[in-house]
C-alpha positions in Angstrom: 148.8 119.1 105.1 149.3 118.7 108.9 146.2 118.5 110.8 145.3 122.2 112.6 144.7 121.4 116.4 141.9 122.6 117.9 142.6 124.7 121.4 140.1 122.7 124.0 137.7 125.6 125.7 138.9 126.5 129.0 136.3 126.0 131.4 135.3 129.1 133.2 137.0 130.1 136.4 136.1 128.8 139.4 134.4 132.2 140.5 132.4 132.1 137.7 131.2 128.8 138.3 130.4 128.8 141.4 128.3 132.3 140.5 126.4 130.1 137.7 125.7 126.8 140.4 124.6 128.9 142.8 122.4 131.0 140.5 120.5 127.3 139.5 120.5 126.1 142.9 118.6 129.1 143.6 116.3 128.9 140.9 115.7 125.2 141.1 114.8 126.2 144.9 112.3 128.8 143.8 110.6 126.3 141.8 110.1 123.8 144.2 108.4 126.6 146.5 106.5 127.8 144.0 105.4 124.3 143.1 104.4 123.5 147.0 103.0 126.9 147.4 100.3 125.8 144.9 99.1 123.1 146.4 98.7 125.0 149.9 96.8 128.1 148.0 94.8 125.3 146.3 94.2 123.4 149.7 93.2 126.2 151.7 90.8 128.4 149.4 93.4 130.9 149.5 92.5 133.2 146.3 92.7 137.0 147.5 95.9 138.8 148.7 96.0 142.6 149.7 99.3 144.3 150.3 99.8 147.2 152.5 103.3 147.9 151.2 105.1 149.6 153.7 109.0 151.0 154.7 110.3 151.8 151.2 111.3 155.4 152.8 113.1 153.4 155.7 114.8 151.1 153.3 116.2 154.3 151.6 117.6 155.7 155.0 118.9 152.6 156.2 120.9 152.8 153.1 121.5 156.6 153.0 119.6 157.1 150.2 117.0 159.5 149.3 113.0 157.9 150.1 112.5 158.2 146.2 115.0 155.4 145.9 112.7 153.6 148.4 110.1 154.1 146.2 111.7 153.0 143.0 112.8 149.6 144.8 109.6 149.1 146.0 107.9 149.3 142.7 110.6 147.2 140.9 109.9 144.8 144.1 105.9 145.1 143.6 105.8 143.8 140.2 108.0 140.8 141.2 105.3 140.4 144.0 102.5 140.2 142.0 103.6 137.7 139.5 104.8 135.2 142.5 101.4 135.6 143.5 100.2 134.8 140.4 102.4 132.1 140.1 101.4 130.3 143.2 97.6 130.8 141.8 96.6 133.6 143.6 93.8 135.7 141.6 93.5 138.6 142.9 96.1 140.8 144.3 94.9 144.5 145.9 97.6 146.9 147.2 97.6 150.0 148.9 99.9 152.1 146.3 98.8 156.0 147.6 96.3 157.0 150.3 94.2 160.3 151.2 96.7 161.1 153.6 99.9 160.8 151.4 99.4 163.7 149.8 100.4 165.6 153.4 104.2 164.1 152.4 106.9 166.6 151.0 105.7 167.8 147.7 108.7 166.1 146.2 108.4 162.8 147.1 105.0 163.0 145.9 106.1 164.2 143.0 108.5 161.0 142.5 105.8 158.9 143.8 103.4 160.1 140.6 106.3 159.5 138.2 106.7 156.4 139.4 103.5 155.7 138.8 102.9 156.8 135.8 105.7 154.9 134.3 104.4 151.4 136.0 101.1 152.3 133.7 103.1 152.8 130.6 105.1 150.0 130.8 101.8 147.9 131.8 100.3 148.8 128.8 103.0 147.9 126.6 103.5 144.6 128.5 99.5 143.7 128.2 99.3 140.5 126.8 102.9 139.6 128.4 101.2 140.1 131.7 98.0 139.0 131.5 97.3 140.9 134.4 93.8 142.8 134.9 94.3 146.3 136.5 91.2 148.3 138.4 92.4 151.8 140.5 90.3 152.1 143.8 90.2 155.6 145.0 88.9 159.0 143.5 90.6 159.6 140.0 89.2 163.0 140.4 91.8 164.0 142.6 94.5 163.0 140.2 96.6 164.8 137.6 93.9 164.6 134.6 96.7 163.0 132.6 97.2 160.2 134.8 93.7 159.9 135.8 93.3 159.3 132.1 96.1 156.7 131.6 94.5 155.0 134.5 91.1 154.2 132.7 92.6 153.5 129.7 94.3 150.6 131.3 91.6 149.5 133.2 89.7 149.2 129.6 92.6 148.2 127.7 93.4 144.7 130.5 89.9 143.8 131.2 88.9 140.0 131.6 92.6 139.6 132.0 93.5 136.4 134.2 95.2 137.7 137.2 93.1 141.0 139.0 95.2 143.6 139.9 93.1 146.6 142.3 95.2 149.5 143.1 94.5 151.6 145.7 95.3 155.1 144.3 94.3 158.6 146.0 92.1 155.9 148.5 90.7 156.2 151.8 88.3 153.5 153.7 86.5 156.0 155.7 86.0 158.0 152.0 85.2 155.1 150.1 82.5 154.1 152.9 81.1 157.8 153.3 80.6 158.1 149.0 79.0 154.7 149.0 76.5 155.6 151.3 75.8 158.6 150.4 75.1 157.3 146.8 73.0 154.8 148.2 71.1 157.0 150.5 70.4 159.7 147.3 69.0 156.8 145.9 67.4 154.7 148.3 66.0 157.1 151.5 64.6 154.8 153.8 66.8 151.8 154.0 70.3 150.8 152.7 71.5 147.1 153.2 74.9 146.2 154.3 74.8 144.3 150.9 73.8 147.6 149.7 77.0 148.9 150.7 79.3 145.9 149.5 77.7 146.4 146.0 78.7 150.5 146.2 82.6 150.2 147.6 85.4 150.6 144.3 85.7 146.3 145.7 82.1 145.6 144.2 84.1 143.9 141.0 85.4 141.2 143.3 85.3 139.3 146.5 87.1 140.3 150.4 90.6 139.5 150.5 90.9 136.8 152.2 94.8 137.5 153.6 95.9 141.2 154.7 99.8 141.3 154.8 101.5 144.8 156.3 105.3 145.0 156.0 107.9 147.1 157.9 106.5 146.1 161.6 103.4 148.4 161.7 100.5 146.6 163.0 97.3 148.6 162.1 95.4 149.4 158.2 95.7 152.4 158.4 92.2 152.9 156.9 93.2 150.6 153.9 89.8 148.1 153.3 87.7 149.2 156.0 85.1 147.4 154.9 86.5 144.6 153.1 88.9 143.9 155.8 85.8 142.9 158.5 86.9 138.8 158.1 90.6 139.0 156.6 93.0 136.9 158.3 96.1 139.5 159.1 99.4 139.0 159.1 102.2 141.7 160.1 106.0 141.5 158.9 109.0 143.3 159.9 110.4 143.1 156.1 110.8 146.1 154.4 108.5 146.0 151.2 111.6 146.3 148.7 112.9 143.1 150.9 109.6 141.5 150.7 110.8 138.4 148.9 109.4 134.9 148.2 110.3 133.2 151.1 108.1 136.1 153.0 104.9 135.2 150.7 105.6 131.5 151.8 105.5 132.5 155.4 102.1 134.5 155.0 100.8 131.8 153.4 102.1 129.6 155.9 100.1 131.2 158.4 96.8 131.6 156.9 96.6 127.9 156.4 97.2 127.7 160.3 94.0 130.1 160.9 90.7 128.5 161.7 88.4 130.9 159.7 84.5 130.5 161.7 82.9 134.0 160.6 81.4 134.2 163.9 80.2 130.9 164.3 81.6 127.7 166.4 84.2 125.8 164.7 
């Protein structure tokens, strides 16, 4: 019986491999930065990163697309975010998700917003030990839909002693958080509150100040995100749109703090 000759496998075509080269190189790249972004994190004491994650609604436009696409590429983008931080050994990671004031937007958008949201919790809890991710909501639940208010809890309970601290800053306001505090305190203690008094009352008490305060899409204020908290942050300000906000960016904010000379007042 004649021998049956096997057909050699065509390679792929060139497009192909080119797509699959470049798609290593890339990853190969990422590596390395994530690899020398450890040591700097490590080097500098770098270990708490807050987010004010702004100009999904631009990125929309820009693209002539409604804002609630902003918002849904901005949350796909936020849970990329979070695990480079914790990649580069970051350990906490707080982000302004949904202030006081956002509730003044166009009840549909808000709408989307709260979906949004709601889904990120579901698919956190089903993703627990995947993650590893501990999540605490900073703001008044109260003022939430009692559904998601509950979901929120129930994922603060279900994560906790997780390795990587996730706050989210949900129905929050600095000026509110600072005026409930105190007013606790001063129901409780008439005569004399301490600001460590205060430190130990703020929906932060579970954790330390963030060290780093990065704001995308060009705005340069907090927009009463960490009042408190913020008083010895290092800030940095980025024209990236937060659904743009990529790794490269994080290696530029980290860049800078290690360029900051942090004296807390004193001569350094």
């Amino acid at each position: 019986m004649p021998r049956q000759r096997i057909a050699p496998v065509a390679p792929p075509p060139r497009s192909i491999r080119g797509f699959l080269l470049s798609a290593q190189n890339r990853m190969n790249t990422n590596e390395s930065k994530i690899l020398e972004l450890q040591k700097k994190v490590a080097a500098c004491g770098l270990s708490h990163i807050a987010f004010i994650m702004d100009g999904n609604g631009r990125w929309a436009t820009r693209r002539g697309l409604p804002r609630e696409a902003g918002h849904k590429a901005g949350a796909e983008n936020f849970k990329k975010v979070v695990r480079l931080c914790g990649d580069i050994g970051i350990r906490t990671v707080t982000v302004y998700a949904f202030s006081t004031e956002n509730w003044k937007r166009p009840a549909g958008e808000v709408r989307a917003i709260m979906r949004l949201l709601d889904r990120y919790i579901s698919d956190a809890e089903s993703e627990n030990e995947e993650n590893g991710i501990e999540y605490v909501f900073l703001g008044d639940k109260d003022g939430l839909a009692p559904a998601l208010a509950e979901k929120c809890r129930r994922l603060e309970t279900l994560t906790h002693g997780n390795r990587l601290l996730l706050n989210i800053a949900l129905n929050y306001g600095g000026r509110a958080e600072i005026t409930a505090a105190v007013n606790r305190l001063l129901a409780a203690h008439p005569e004399s509150v301490t600001e460590a008094d205060i430190s130990g009352a703020l929906y932060t008490a579970h954790c330390a100040d963030p060290d780093l305060i990065v704001r995308t899409a060009g705005e340069v204020r907090l927009s009463n995100f960490l009042l408190w908290q913020s008083a010895y942050a290092e800030l940095v300000f980025t024209d990236t749109l937060w659904p743009d906000y990529s790794l490269d960016d994080l290696a530029a904010a980290v860049e800078e703090f290690t360029r900051r000379t942090r004296r807390y007042g004193s001569l350094g």
